[in-house]
C-alpha positions as a Markdown table, in Angstrom:
| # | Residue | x | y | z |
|---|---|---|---|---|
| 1 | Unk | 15.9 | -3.6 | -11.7 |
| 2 | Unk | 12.2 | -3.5 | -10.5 |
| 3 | Unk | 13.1 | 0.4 | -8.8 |
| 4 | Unk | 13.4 | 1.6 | -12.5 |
| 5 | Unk | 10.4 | 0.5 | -13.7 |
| 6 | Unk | 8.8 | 1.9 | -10.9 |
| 7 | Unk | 10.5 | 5.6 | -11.2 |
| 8 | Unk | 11.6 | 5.4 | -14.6 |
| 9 | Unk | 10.7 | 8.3 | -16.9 |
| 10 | Unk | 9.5 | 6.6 | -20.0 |
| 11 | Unk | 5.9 | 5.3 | -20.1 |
| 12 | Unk | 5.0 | 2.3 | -18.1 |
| 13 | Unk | 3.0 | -0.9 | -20.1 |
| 14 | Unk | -0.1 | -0.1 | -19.1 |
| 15 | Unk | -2.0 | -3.7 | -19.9 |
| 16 | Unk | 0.7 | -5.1 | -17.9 |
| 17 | Unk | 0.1 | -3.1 | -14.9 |
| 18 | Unk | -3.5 | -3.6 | -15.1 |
| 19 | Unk | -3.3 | -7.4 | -14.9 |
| 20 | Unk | -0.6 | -7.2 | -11.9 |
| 21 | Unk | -2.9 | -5.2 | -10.7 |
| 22 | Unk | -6.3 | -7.4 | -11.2 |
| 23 | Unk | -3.9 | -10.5 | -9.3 |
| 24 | Unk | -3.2 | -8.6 | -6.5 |
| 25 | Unk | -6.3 | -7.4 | -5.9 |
| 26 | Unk | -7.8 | -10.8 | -6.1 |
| 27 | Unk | -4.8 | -12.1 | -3.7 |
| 28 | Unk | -6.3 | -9.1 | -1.2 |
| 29 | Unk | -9.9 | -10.7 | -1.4 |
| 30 | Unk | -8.2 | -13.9 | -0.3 |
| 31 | Unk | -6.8 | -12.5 | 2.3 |
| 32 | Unk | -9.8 | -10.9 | 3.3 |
| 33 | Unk | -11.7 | -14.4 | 2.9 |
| 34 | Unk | -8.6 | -15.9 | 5.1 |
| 35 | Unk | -9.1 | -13.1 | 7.4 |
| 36 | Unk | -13.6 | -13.7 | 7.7 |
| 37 | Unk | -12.2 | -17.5 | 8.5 |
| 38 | Unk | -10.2 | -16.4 | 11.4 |
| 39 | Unk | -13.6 | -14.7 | 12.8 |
| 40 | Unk | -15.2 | -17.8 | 12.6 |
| 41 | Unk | -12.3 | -19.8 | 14.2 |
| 42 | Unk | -11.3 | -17.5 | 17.1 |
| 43 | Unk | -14.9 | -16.4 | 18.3 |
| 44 | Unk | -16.8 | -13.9 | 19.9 |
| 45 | Unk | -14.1 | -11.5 | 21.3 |
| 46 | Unk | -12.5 | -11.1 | 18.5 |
| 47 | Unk | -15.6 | -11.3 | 15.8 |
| 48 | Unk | -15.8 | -7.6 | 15.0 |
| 49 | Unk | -12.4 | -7.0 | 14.4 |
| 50 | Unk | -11.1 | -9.8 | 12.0 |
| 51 | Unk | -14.8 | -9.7 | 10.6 |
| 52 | Unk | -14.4 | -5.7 | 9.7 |
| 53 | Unk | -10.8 | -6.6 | 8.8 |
| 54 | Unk | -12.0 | -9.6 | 6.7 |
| 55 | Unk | -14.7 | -7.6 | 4.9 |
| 56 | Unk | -13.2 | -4.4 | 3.6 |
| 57 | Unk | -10.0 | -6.6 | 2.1 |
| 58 | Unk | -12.5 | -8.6 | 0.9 |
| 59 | Unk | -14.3 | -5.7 | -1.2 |
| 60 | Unk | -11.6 | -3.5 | -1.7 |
| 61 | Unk | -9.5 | -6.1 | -3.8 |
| 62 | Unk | -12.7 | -7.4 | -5.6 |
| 63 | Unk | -13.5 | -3.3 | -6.6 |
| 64 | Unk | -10.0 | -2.7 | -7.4 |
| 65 | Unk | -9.5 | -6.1 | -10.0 |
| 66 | Unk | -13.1 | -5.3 | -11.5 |
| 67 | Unk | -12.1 | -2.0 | -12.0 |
| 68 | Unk | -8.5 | -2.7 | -13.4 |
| 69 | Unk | -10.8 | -5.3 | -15.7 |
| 70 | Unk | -12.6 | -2.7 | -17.0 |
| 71 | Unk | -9.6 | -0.6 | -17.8 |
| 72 | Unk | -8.8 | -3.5 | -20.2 |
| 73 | Unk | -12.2 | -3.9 | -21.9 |
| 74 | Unk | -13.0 | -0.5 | -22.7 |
| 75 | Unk | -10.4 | 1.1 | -25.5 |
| 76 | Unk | -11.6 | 5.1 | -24.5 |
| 77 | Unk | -11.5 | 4.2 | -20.7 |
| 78 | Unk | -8.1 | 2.9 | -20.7 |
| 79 | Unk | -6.7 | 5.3 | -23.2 |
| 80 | Unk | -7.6 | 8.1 | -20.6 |
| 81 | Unk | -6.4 | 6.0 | -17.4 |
| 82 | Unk | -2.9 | 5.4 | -19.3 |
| 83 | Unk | -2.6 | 8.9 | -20.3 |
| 84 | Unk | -3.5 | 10.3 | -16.7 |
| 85 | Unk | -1.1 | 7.6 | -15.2 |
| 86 | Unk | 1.8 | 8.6 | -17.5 |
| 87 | Unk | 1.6 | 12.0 | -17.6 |
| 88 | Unk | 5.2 | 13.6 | -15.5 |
| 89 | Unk | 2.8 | 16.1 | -13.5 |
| 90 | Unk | 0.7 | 13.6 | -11.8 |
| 91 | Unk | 3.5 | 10.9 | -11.7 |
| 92 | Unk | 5.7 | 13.4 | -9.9 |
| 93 | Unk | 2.8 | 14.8 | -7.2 |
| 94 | Unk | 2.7 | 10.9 | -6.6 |
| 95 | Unk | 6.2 | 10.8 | -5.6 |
| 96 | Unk | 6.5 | 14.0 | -3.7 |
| 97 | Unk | 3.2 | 12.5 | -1.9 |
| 98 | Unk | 4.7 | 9.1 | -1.0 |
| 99 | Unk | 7.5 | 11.1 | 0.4 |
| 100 | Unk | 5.7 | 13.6 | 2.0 |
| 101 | Unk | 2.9 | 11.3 | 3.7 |
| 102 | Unk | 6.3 | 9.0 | 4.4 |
| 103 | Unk | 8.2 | 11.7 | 6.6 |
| 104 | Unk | 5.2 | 12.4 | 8.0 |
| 105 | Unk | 4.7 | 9.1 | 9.0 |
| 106 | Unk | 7.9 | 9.4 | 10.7 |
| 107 | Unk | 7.3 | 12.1 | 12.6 |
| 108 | Unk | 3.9 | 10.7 | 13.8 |
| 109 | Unk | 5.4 | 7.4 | 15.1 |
| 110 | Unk | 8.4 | 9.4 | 16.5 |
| 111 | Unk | 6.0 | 11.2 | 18.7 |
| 112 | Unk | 3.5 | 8.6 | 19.8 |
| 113 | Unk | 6.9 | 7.3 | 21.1 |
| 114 | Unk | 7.5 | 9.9 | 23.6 |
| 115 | Unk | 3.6 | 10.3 | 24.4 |
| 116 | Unk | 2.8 | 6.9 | 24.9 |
| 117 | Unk | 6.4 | 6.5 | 27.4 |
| 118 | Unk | 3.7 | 8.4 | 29.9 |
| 119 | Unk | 1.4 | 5.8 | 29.1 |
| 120 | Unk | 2.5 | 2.4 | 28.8 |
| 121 | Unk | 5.9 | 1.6 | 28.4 |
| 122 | Unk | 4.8 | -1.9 | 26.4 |
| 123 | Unk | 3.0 | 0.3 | 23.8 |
| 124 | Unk | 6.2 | 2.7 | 24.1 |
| 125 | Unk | 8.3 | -0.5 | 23.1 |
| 126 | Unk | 6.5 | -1.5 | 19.9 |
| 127 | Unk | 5.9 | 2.0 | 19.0 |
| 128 | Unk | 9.5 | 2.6 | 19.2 |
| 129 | Unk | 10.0 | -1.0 | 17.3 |
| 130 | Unk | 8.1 | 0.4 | 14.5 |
| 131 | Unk | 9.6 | 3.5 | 14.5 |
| 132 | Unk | 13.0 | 1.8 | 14.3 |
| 133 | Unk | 12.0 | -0.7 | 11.3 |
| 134 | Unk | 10.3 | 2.1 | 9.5 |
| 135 | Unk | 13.8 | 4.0 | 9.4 |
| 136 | Unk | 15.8 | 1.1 | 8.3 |
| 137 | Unk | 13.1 | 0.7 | 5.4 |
| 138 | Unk | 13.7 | 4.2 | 4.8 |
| 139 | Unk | 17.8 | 4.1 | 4.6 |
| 140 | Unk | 17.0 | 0.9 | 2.1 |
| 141 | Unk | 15.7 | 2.5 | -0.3 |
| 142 | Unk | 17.6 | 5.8 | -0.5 |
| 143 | Unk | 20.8 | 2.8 | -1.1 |
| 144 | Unk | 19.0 | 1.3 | -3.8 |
| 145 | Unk | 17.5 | 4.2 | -5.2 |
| 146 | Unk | 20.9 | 5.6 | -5.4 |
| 147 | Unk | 22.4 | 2.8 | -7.2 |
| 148 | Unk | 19.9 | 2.0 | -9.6 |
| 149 | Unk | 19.7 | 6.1 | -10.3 |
């Protein structure tokens, strides 16, 4: 199951990672050149926003495949990168992280729920929608963690 690869304890293929890695990040600056076309189709109003949008998915998932590249070209570079990446310590402050910044995240939505009721009850509604979608995401993966753990 793609879970224990994820949070398995043995070492992880790192040239493998590195070109998943180097696709996505070229399937980001598409989207980031798909989202620079939508400023161009929809105009003025919304220019600045799809444009920003556009541009930082655009450079972000060009730096992030060079990078990965470069991991793969250079034997020192990428025998430090694999070491740091398998290495329990930093693998398990990643976890605790993800859940930390996750349950935060939680907490966060929960109470722009009950400020933004004051506010606008639309806003309320999809803040709430999120807030409900994020928690079913959440109770997913505690079922599928438990069975594949």
């Amino acid at each position: 199951m793609w879970l224990n690869k994820l949070f398995a304890e043995e070492p992880i293929d790192f040239e493998k990672r590195c070109r998943m890695r180097i696709k996505v990040g070229l399937g980001v600056g598409v989207l980031g050149l798909l989202s620079l076309g939508m400023m161009a189709v929809l105009g003025e109003q919304d220019a600045a926003f799809y444009g920003s949008l556009g541009a930082g998915l655009l450079v972000g998932g060009i730096l992030s495949a060079f990078r990965n590249r470069r991991y793969l070209r250079d034997p020192v570079l990428k025998k430090q990168r694999e070491v740091a990446e398998n290495d329990e310590r930093n693998r398990l402050m990643g976890l605790r992280c993800w859940a930390y910044a996750g349950y935060t995240m939680f907490l966060l939505l929960y109470a722009g729920v009950m400020i933004s009721g004051f506010v606008d009850r639309r806003a309320a509604m999809v803040l709430l929608t999120v807030t409900g979608v994020y928690a079913l995401v959440l109770m997913l993966f505690r079922i599928l963690l438990r069975k594949a753990m």
